[in-house]
C-alpha positions in Angstrom: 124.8 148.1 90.1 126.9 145.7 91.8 128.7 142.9 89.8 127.0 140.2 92.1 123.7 141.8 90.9 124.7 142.3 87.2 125.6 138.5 87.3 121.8 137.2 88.8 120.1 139.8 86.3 122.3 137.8 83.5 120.9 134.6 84.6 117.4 135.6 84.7 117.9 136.5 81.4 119.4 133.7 79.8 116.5 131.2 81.4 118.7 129.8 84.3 115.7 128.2 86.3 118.3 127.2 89.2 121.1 127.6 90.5 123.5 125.0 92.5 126.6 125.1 95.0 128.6 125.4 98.0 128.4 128.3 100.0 132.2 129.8 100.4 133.7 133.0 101.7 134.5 134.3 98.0 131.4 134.1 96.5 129.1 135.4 99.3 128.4 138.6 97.4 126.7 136.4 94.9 125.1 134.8 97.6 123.4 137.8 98.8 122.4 139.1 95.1 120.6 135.7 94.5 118.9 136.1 98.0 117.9 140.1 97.0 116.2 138.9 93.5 114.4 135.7 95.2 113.6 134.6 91.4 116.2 131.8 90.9 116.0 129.2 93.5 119.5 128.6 95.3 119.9 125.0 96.1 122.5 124.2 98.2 123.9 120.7 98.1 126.3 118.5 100.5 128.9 118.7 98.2 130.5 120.7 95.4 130.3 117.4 92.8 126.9 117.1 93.1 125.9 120.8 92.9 127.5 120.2 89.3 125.8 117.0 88.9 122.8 118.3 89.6 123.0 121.3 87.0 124.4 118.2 84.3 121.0 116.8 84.7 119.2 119.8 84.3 121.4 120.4 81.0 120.3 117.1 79.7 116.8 116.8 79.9 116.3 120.3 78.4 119.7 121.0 76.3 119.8 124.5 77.8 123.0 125.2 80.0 122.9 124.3 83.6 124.5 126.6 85.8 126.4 125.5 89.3 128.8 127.9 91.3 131.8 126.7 93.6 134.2 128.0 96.2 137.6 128.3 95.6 140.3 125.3 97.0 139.0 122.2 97.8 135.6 123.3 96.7 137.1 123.7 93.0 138.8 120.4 93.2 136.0 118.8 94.6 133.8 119.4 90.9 136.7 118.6 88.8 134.8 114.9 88.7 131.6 116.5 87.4 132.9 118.8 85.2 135.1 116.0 83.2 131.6 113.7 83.6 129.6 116.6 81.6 133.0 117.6 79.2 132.8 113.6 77.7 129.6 113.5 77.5 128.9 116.9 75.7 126.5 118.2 78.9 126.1 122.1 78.7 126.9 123.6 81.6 128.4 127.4 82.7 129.9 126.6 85.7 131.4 129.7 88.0 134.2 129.7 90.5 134.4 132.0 93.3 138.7 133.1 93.8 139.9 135.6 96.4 140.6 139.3 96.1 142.8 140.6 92.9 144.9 142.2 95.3 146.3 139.2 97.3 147.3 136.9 94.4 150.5 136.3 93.8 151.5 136.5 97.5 150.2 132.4 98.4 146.7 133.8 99.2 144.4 131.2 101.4 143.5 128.3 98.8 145.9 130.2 95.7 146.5 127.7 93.1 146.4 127.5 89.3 142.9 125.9 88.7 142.3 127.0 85.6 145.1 125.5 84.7 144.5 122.1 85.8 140.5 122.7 84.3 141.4 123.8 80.7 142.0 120.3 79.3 138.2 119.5 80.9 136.2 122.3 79.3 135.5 124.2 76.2 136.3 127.8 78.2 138.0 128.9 81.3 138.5 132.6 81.7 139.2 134.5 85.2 137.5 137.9 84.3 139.8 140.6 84.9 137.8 143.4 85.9 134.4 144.0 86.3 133.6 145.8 83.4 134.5 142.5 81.5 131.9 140.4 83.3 128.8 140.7 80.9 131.2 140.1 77.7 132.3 137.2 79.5 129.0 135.7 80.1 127.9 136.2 76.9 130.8 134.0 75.1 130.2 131.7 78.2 127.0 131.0 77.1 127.0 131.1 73.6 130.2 128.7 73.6 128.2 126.3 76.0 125.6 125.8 73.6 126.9 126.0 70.4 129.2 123.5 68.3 129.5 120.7 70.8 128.4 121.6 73.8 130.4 121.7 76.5 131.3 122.9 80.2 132.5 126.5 80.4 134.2 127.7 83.8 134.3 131.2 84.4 136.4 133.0 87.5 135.7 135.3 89.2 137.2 137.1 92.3 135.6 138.6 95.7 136.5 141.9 94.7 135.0 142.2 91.2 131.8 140.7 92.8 131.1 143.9 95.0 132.0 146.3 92.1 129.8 148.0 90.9 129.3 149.0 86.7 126.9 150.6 84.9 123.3 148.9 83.7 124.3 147.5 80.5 121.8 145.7 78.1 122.2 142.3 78.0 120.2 139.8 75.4 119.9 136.2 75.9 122.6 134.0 73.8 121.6 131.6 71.8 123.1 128.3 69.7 125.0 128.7 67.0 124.6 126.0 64.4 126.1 125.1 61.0 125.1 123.0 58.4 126.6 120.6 55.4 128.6 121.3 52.3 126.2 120.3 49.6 129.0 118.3 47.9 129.2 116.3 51.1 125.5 115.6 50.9 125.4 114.8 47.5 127.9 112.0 48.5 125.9 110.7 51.1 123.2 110.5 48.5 125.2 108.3 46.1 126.2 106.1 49.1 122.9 105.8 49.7 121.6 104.6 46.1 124.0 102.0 46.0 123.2 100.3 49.2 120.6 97.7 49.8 120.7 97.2 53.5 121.5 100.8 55.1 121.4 100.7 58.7 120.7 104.4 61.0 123.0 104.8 63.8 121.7 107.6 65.8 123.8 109.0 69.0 123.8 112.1 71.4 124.5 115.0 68.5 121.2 113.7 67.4 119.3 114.3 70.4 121.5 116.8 71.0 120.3 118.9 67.8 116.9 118.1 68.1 116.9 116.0 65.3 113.5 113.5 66.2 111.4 114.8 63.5 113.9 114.5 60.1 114.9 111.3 61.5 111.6 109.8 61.6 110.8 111.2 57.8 114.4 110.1 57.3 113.6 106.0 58.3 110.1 106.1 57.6 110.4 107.4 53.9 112.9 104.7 52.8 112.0 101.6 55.2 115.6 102.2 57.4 115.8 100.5 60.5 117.5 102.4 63.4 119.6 101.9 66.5 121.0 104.5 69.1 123.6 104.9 71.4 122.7 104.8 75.4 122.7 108.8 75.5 120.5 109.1 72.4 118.0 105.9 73.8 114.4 107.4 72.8 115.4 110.1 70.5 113.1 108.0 68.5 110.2 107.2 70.7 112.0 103.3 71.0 108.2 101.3 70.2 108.7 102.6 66.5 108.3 99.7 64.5 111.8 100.6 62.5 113.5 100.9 66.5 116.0 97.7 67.2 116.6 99.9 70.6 119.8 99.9 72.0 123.0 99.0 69.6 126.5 100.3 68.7 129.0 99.7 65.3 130.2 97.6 64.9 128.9 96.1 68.5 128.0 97.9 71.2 128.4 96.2 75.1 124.8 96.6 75.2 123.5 95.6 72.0 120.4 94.2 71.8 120.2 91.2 69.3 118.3 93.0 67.1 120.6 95.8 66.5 124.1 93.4 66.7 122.3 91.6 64.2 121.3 94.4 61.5 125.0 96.2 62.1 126.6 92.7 61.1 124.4 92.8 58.2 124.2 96.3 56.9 126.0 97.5 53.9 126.1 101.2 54.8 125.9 102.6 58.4 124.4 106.4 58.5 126.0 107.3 61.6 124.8 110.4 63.3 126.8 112.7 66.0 127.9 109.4 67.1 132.1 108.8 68.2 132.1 105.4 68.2 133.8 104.8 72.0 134.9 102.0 73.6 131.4 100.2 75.0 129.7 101.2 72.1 132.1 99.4 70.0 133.2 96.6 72.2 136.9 97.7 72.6 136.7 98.8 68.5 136.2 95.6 66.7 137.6 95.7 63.2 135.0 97.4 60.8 133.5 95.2 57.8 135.8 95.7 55.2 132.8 95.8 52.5 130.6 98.3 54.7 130.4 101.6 54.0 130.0 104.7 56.4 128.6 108.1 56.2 129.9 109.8 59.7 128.5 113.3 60.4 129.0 115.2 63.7 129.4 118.9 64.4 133.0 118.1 65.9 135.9 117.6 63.5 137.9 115.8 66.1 135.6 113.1 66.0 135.7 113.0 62.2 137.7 109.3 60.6 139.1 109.2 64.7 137.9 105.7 65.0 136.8 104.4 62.0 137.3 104.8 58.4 134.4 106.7 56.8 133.6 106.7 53.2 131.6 109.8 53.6 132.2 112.3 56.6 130.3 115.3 57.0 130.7 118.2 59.7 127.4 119.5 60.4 124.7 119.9 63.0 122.9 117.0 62.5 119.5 118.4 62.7 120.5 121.1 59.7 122.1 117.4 57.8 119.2 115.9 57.5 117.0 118.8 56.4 119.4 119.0 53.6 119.5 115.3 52.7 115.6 115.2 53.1 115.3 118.3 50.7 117.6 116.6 47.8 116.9 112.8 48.5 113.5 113.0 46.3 115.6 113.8 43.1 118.0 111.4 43.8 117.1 108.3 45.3 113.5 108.3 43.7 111.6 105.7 45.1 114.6 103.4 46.0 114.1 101.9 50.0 116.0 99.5 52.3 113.2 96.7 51.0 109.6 97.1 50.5 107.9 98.8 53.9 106.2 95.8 55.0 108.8 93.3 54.7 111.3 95.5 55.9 108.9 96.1 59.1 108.1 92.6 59.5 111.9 92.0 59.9 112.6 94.0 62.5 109.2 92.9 64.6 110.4 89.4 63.9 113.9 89.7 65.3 112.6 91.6 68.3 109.8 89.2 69.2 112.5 86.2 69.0 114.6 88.3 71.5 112.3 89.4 73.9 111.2 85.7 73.8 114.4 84.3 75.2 114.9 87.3 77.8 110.9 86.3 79.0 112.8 83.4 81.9 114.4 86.6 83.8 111.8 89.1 82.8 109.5 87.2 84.4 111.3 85.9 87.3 109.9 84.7 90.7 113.3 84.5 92.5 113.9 85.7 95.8 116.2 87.8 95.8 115.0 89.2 92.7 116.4 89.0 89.2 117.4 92.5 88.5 116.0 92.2 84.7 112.7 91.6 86.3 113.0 94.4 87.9 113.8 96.6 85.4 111.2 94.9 83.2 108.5 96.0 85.9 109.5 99.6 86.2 108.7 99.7 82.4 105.3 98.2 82.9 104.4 100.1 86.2 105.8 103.3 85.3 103.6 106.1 83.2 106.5 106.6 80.3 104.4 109.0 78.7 105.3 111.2 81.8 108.3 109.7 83.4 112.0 110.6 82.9 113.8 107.6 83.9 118.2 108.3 84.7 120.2 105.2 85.4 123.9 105.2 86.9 127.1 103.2 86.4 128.3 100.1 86.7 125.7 96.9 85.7 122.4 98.4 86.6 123.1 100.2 83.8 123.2 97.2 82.0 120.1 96.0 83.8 118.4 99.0 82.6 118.9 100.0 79.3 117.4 97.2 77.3 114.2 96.3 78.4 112.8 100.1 79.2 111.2 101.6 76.4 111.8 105.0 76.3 108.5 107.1 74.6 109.6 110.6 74.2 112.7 112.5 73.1 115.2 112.9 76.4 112.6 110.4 78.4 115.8 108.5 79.7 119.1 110.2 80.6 121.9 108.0 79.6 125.2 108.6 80.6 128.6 106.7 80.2 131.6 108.2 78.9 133.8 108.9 82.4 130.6 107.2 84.3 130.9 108.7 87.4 129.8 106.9 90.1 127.1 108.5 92.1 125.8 111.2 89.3 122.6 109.8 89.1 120.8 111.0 92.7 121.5 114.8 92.3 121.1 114.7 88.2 117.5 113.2 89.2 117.0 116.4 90.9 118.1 118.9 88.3 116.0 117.2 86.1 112.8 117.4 88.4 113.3 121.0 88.6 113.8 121.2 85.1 110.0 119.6 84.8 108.2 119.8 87.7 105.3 118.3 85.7 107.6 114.6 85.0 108.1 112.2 87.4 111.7 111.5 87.9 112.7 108.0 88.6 116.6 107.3 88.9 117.6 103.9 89.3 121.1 103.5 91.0 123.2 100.7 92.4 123.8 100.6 96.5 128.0 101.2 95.0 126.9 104.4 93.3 124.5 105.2 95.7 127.1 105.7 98.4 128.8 108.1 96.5 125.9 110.9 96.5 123.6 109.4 98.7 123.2 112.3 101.3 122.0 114.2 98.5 118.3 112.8 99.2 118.7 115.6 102.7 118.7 118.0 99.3 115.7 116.6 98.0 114.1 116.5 101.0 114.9 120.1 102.5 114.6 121.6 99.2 111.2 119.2 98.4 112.6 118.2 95.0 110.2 115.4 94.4 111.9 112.1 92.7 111.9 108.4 93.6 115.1 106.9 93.9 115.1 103.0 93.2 118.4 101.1 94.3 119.5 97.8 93.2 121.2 96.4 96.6 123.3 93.7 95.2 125.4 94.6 98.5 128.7 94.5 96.6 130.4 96.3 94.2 129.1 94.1 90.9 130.8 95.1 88.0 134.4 94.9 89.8 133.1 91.4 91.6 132.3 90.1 88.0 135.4 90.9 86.8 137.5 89.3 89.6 135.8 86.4 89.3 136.4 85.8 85.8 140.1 87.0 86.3 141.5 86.3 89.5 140.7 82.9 90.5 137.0 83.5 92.0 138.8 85.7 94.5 136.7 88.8 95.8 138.1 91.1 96.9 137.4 94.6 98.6 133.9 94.1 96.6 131.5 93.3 99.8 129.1 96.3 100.9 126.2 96.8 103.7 123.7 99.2 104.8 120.3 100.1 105.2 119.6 102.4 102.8 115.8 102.7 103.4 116.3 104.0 107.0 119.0 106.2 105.7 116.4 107.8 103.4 113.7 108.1 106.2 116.5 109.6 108.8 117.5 112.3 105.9 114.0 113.5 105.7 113.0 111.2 102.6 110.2 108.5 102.0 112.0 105.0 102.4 111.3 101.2 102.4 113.0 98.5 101.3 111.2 95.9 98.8 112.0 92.1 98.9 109.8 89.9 96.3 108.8 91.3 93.5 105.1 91.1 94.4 105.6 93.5 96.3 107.3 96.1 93.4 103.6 97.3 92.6 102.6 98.6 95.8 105.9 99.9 96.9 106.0 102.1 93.8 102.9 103.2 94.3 103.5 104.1 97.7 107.0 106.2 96.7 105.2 108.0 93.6 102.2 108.8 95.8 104.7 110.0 98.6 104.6 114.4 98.6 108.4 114.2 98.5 111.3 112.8 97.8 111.0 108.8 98.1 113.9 105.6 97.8 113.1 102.1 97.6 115.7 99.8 98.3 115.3 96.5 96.0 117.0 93.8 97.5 118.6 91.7 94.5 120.7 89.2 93.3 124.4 89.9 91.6 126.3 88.8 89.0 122.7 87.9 86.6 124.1 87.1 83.1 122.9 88.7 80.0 121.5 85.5 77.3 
């Protein structure tokens, strides 16, 4: 059969539920091999970042490799963005390039240039197969590598030529993740760690919800009366209205700490951190650690291992596999010992939260015109089913204006992002999402800055009938640059100002759009959007620069 063929039948069988890209001369035989099986959906986007982003989101919400494929040249250059955005954030993704014939390189072939080069420091593979023979072995490490360990981007190459090859019908089983667990000395460490402290504090991040590690984390803080934060890309891997959750923190302070959890990591004596690395925002440019608090680090990467922060305990594991061997020894060893007794410790943390949502209430609750941002974020939590909704944010401060107040309910029920932030992922990873679970609704809330980056993504949505409601904060500036100027340069702004009409560019791409002005009005507008049969954007007019307490 023919290599293009060979490649679709591959995808089938590892589960690819989509696939998105570019068209381009080079990869047309793959084209037409994805048009001949009909089974995977080929969505083509308006451009070669988002057809990445779009598979990062799908790779998110379900932790199974999304897959994207992209022209050679400028088509290449143009996903270099998405592919670092998914590489920092540990997004699985198989992404394929199309290349011209064999036989013309070397000779400064149409587009010829050394991309894998330039790519390799950006993903965990990049291979240009060979010959066609190769192309099933190659897939099969692509995969496997994309999962396993921390995931990753893979890039695979391949050229025109090899494409309409043909090879024989080879089996071909689906890949799947290879994962590793503790040294029991290293978990008998932890254990003594553990004794000894009297105010151990959970910090959960992405390898947690990564591994899948929801249920031994809630026997983990539940057993011994721990109270928990996570990281923005982990927010929910405990549903976040668990008495024990102080939501959104870092170590030893996170830009986006809520009090609760800034005020347990200043008090903690020993910090469980788990498949966390500790970067910038989510230490607030690496304060110094409490010298008297210790640190049990475990992530599956040893590169992240003592990088930041001295740990007293660091263990490379999956931490899923971690915890089921801490669970299975901590009986013997730590007895009955707990953080306090359960309801005193559970009273704590209710406490501390009730005194902080108490001094957000003024801008939750806000009747200014335009609109408080935190009220509308604190609305979309009330309004929204969370039981069924998968809410995505983007970057910049409606990140900020998001993250706190939204209670996430379910494992990978928000899709936080953050390490390159790239502006504008948000509106396509919506959509791989959606197709991901047609049964969710799929909110993304963006900034009009971000927005302008992807926006004519929503003609995808609409020609492809990819059902999400896009909700943009028009601040009509650029607001985390304009924040920063005027802090630093004199109340100068500069090159911040922005402009637009955003709901008629929805409803002239094909999309529901209106724009929403009070927030009386949030109710009914939302309705309106979630009741709309496709693709729907409301543009919420409000104010910049709003202050955190």
């Amino acid at each position: 059969m023919r290599v293009a063929d060979t490649i679709v039948e591959i995808l089938k069988t590892e589960g690819v539920p989509f696939v998105a890209g570019f068209p381009g001369d080079d990869l047309l035989p793959l084209w037409d091999a994805l048009y001949e099986c009909g089974d995977i959906p080929l969505i083509v986007t308006r451009h070669e970042q988002a057809s990445v982003f779009m598979a990062d989101g799908y790779a998110r919400s379900s932790g199974e490799p999304g897959v994207a494929i992209v022209t050679n040249g400028p088509g290449r250059t143009n996903a270099l963005t998405a592919i670092l955005n998914a590489f920092t954030d540990s997004v699985p993704l198989v992404v394929l390039f199309g290349h011209t014939s064999l036989k013309f390189l070397g000779k400064g072939a149409l587009q010829e240039a050394p991309y894998l080069d330039l790519f390799a420091p950006v993903a965990k593979w990049v291979f240009g197969i060979p010959s066609a023979d190769r192309v099933p072995e190659a897939f099969r490490r692509a995969f496997t590598l994309a999962r396993s360990g921390r995931p990753g981007p893979v890039i695979l190459e391949v050229s025109e030529d090899i494409l309409t090859d043909e090879i024989e019908r080879t089996p071909y089983r689906r890949t799947r993740r290879v994962r590793f667990g503790p040294d029991a000395s290293d978990v008998d460490s932890a254990l003594a760690l553990m004794r000894e402290s009297r105010r151990p504090l959970v910090y959960a991040g992405r390898g947690a919800l990564s591994a899948g590690a929801t249920e031994e984390l809630k026997t983990l803080v539940e057993t011994y009366s721990i109270p928990f934060m996570t990281s923005l890309m982990a927010k929910g891997v405990i549903p976040e209205d668990h008495p024990l959750c102080l939501g959104l923190g870092g170590y030893p302070r996170a830009l986006y700490s809520t009090a609760p959890a800034q005020r347990y990591a200043e008090e903690a004596d020993l910090v469980i951190a788990l498949g966390c690395s500790f970067p910038q925002l989510a230490t607030s440019n690496w304060l110094p650690k409490p010298a008297e608090t210790h640190v049990i680090q475990v992530d599956v990467d040893p590169a992240e291992l003592q990088k930041n922060y001295l740990a007293d305990v660091t263990v490379l594991s999956d931490a899923k596999l971690f915890l089921q061997a801490l669970l299975h020894k901590a009986p013997e060893v730590l007895g009955r010992w707990r953080r306090e007794e359960g309801p005193t410790a559970l009273e704590g943390v209710r406490v501390s939260k009730a005194r902080w949502l108490d001094s957000w209430k003024p801008r939750l609750t806000s009747d200014e015109v335009p609109m408080n941002p935190f009220r509308v974020s604190w609305e979309l939590g009330r309004l929204l089913d969370r039981h069924n909704t998968i809410l995505l944010h983007d970057a910049g401060t409606t990140r900020a204006y998001i993250s706190h107040h939204y209670e996430t309910l379910f494992p990978k029920g928000f899709i936080g992002f953050g390490n390159t932030s790239a502006m504008g992922w948000s509106t396509p990873a919506a959509m791989g999402v959606k197709l991901g679970h047609p049964g969710k609704t799929v909110v993304n809330v963006i900034g009009d800055g971000s927005f302008g980056m992807t926006g004519m993504e929503i003609e995808t949505a609409a020609r492809n009938d990819i059902r999400t409601v896009t909700v943009i904060f028009n601040n009509q500036c650029l607001n985390a640059t304009r924040d920063r100027q005027l802090r630093r340069f004199g109340k100068r702004e500069i090159g911040i100002l922005l402009g637009g009409d955003y709901a008629g560019l929805a409803r002239a791409l094909g999309a529901y759009g209106e724009r929403v002005e009070r927030p009386d009005d949030l109710k009914t507008t939302l309705d309106r959007a979630l009741s709309h049969p496709g693709p729907a954007v409301l543009e919420v007019i409000v104010k910049p620069l709003e202050p955190r307490p």
